[in-house]
N, C-alpha and C positions, 0 to 999 in steps of 0.2 A: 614871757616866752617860755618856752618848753628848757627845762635842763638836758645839755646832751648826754648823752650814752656812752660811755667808756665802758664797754666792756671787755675782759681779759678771760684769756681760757683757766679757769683755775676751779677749784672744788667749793661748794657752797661752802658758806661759814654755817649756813641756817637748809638742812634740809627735813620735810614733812613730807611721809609717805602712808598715803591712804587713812586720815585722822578722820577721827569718827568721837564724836561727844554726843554719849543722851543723859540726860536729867531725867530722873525720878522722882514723883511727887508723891509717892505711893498710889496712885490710881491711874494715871498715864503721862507717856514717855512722852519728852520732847528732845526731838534730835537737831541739837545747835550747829554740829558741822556732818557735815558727810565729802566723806571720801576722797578729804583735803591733802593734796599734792602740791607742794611748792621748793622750790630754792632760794636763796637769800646769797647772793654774791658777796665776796667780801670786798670792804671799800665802799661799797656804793649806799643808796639809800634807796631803798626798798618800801612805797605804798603799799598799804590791802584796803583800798575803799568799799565802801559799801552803806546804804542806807541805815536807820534806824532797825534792830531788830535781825540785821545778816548773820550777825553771829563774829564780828569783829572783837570784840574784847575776852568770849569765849578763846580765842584764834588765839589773841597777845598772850593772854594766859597760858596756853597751851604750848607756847614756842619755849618758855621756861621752865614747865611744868606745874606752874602753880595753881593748874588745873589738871590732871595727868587724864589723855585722852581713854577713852574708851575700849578703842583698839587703836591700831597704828602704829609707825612708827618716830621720833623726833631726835632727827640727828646735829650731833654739834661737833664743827669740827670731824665729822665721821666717825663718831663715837655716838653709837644709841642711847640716848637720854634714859629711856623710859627702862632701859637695864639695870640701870645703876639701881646702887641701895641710897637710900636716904641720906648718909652724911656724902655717899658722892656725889648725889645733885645740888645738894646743898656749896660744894667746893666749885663746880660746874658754873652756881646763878653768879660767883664771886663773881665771873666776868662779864655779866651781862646787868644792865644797868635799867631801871623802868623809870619813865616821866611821864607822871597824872594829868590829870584833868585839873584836877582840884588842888595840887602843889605840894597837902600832908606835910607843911611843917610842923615844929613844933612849938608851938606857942608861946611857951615858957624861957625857949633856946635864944638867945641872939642869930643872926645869921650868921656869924662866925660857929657861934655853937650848933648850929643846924648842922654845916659841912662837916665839924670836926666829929660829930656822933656815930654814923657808920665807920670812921675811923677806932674810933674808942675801943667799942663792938669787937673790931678786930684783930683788938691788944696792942694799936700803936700806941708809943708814948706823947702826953699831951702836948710835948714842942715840937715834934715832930709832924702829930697831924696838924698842931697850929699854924706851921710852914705850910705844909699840903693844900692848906683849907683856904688860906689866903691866895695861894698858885692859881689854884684852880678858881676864886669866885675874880681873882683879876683876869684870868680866859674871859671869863663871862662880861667882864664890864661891870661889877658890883661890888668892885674891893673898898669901895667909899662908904660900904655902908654896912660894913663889918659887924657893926660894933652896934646897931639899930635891931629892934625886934621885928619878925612877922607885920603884926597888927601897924604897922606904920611904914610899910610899902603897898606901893602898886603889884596889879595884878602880873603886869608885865614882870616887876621885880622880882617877887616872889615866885614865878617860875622859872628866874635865871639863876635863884638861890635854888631850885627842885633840882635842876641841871649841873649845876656845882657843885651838889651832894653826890650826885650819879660821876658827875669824872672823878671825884678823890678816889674814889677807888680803883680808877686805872680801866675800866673797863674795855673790853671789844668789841662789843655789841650793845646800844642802848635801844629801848624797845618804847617809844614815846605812842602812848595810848589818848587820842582825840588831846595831844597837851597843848593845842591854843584854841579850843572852842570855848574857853570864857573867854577870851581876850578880845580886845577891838581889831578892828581889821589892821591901825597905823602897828601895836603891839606887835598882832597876830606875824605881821610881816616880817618885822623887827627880830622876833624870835625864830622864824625860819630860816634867815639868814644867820644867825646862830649855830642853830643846827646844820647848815649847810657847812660853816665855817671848820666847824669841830669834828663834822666830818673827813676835811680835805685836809685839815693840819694835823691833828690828830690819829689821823687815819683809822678812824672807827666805823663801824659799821650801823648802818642806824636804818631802823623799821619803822615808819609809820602810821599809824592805824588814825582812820578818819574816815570823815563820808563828807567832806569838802574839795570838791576836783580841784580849783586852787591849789590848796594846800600840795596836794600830789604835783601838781601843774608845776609850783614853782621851786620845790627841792630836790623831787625824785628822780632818777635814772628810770625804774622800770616802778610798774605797778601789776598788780592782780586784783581783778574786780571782784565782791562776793556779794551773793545772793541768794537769800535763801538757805545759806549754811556752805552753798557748794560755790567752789573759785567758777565763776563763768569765763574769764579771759585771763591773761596776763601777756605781756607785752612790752615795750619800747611806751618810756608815756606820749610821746609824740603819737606814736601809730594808734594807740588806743584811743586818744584824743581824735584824731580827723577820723579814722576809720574805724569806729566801733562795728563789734561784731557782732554781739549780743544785745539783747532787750535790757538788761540789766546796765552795760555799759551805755549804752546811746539815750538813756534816762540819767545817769549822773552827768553825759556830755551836756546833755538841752540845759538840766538845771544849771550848769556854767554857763553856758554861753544868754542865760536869761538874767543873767550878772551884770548890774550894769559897768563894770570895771573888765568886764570880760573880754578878751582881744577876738578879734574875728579869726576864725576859722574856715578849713576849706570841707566844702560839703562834696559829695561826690554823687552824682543823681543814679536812679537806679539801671541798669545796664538792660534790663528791656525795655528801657523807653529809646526804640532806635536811634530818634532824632536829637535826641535828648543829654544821650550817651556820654557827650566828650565836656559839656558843658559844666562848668566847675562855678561854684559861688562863693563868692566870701562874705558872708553875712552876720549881723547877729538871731536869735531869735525874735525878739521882738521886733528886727527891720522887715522878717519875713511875713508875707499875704499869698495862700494857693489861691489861685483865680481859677472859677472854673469855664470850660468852653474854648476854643480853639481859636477864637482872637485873643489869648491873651496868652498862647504861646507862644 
């Protein structure tokens, strides 16, 4: 089912006004975002879905700066990002936190010494972050395996050690980039409730990025659709979910609802079919057949 909505009158943690990214390849421009406007509540969990190729990792990028936009602006906290000089965004990413795809341990580290490394970094001292490192990977459910390297966990595992690394530092904001598309769906699950959790006790603010409406389905409060580089929607993920507005959005809807784990949904049929009008369905896609011809209205 749909995560509810709390929303509170309060000031974006995360706002983007009018972001624009082109790449140069020396012979011609590719414009990955246009004219991207959004906000980012704080507290909640915030989706940006969108297919292969929308220009979502561009976006993730963009919200930290470790892609710095084109033109635009990216505010934090209501401080313009893209002001600052280099060592102030650099003090800015402290608090914002990024979970991969791919987990970027490091190999060599134990997972105790995974966690404790961005600590290090930071000039704690090593019994100190080694308190830190343990707090945080027992958040996570992986304090049993401290002492074990990378190469001898699951995939699930090692993105609970990627996420361990990201709390020791305290963060406000974590920015998880497509972080359970390896994972199996039992995993996938597993770690969204995670991040659901760590959002609510923690009270962190966590963003999204994925092109699995599940994924948005089962943790997010609000979502923004992208396409093409440009946000099409944004909304309540319920509303966007039944009531898609756009061509962009009512193609991620089909592809869920073509899920066979997909819960049924209500469709709402078009408003000039007079007769038609009030008639509400809950189906999935594949239970749906259009019949043509007037006996089979």
């Amino acid at each position: 089912m749909f995560r509810a909505e709390t929303r509170n009158l309060m000031k974006p943690v995360i706002r983007l006004e009018h972001i624009e990214k082109v790449f140069h390849d020396g012979k011609d421009d590719f414009e990955a975002l246009r004219d991207v406007s959004l906000d980012v509540e704080e507290g909640g969990i915030f989706g940006i879905i969108g297919l292969s190729g929308a220009g979502k990792s561009t976006l993730v990028r963009c919200l930290n700066l470790l892609e710095r936009p084109t033109s635009g602006k990216v505010f934090l906290h209501g401080q313009d990002m893209t002001a600052l000089s280099p060592a102030e965004i650099r003090r800015c990413r402290q608090k914002i936190g990024m979970v991969f795809q791919h987990f970027n341990l490091l190999m060599q580290r134990t997972v105790l010494g995974n966690v404790c490394f961005p600590l290090e970094i930071v000039g704690m001292s090593k019994k100190d972050a080694k308190k830190r490192a343990m707090e945080v990977l027992r958040l996570v459910g992986i304090a049993d395996k401290a002492n074990a390297y990378p190469s001898q966990l699951s995939g699930g595992q090692k993105q609970r050690v990627a996420i361990a690394r990201v709390l020791a530092n305290d963060p406000e904001i974590i920015l998880c980039d497509e972080a359970t598309s390896a994972l199996d769906p039992m995993t996938t699950e597993s770690i969204l409730s995670l991040l659901q959790t760590i959002s609510q006790t923690q009270h962190i603010t966590i963003v999204v990025i994925t092109h699995e409406m599940k994924v948005v389905q089962q943790i997010c409060n609000r979502v923004a659709v992208l396409d093409e580089g440009r946000i099409q929607e944004t909304g309540p993920v319920s509303e966007v979910f039944t009531h898609p507005q756009t061509k962009a959005a009512k193609r991620l809807v089909l592809a869920r609802m073509q899920d066979a784990d997909a819960p049924c949904v209500k469709l709402a049929l078009p408003e000039d079919e007079k007769e038609l009008a009030d008639l509400m369905a809950y189906v999935k896609a594949h239970n749906l057949k259009v019949l043509e011809g007037e006996e089979h209205v």
